[in-house]
N, C-alpha and C positions, 0 to 999 in steps of 0.2 A: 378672739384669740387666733392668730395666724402660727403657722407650722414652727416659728423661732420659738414663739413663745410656750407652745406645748414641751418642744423638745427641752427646756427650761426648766419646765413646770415636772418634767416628767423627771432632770435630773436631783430636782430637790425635793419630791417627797415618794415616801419608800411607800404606798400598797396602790396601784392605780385602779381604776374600774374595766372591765375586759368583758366582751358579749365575743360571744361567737356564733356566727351566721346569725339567721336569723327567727330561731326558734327561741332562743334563749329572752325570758323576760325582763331579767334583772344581772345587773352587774355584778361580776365575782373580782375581789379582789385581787392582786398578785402584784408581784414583785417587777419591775421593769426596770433597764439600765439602758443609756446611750453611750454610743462607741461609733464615735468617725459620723455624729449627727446620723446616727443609725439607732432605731428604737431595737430592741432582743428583750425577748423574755423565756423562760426556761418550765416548762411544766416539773412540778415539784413531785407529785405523786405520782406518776406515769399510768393513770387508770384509763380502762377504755373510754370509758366517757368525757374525757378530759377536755378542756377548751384548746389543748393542743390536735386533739386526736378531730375535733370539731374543724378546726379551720383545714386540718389535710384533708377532712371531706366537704368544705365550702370555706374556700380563702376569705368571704368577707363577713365583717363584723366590727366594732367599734369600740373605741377606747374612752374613758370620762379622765379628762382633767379640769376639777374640780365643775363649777357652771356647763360646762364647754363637751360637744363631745363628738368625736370625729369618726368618719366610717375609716375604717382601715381596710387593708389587706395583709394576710397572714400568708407567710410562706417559711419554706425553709431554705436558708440563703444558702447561694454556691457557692461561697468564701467560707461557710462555717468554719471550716478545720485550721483556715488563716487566723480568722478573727477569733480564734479561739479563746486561747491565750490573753487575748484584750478584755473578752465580756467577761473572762473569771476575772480578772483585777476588776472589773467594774462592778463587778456583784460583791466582793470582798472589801472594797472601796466603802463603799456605799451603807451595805448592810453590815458593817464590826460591829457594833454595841448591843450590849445589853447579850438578851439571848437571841435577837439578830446574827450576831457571830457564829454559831449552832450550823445553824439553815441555811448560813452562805457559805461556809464549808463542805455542806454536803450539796448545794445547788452546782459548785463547781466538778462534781465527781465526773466519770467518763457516762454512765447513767441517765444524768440528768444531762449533760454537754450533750450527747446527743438528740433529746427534744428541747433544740433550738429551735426558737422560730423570731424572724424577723416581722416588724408590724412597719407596714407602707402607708403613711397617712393619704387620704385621697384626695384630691382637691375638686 
């Protein structure tokens, strides 16, 4: 699978696999959306130990799309406050149904906007 095909794979199914750094054994699920062929994901529970709060203390760690699975790099982008605006309709997009719609309402709050983090795939 090459980088089209994740970003692909990543816009068509809603819970992806997410490790951060490299303590972490197993893959936790979450939410991810693409914007401007840009991976964002949003920590949901904003806990210390969060796979957000993990990559601000080690940017690397990797993502599973489906077989496939790629080291990343986590950061938090200089644009957030642009691209803001874009990754809530991509999360809103994305996640409407069912009780999905719930958790992407509250993913887009100022809260949660703020642990943005972008995923840089690595080659």
């Amino acid at each position: 699978m090459n980088k089209e095909e994740a970003l692909e794979y990543i816009k068509l199914h809603n819970l992806l696999g997410i490790k951060a750094g490299y303590e972490r054994q197993n893959f936790l699920e979450i939410w991810m959306v693409v914007v401007q062929n840009r991976i964002f994901a949003r920590s949901w529970g904003l806990a210390e130990k969060s796979w957000y709060n993990s990559f601000i203390k080690n940017p690397i760690g990797e993502i599973q799309c489906g077989d496939f699975q790629f080291t990343i790099k986590g950061l938090v982008p200089d644009d957030k406050d642009e691209l803001s605006d874009a990754i809530n309709q991509a999360y809103l997009t994305k996640y409407n149904t069912g009780h999905n719609s719930k958790y992407a309402k509250g993913i887009v709050t100022k809260k949660n906007v703020e642990k943005t983090m972008e995923f840089i795939l690595c080659e």
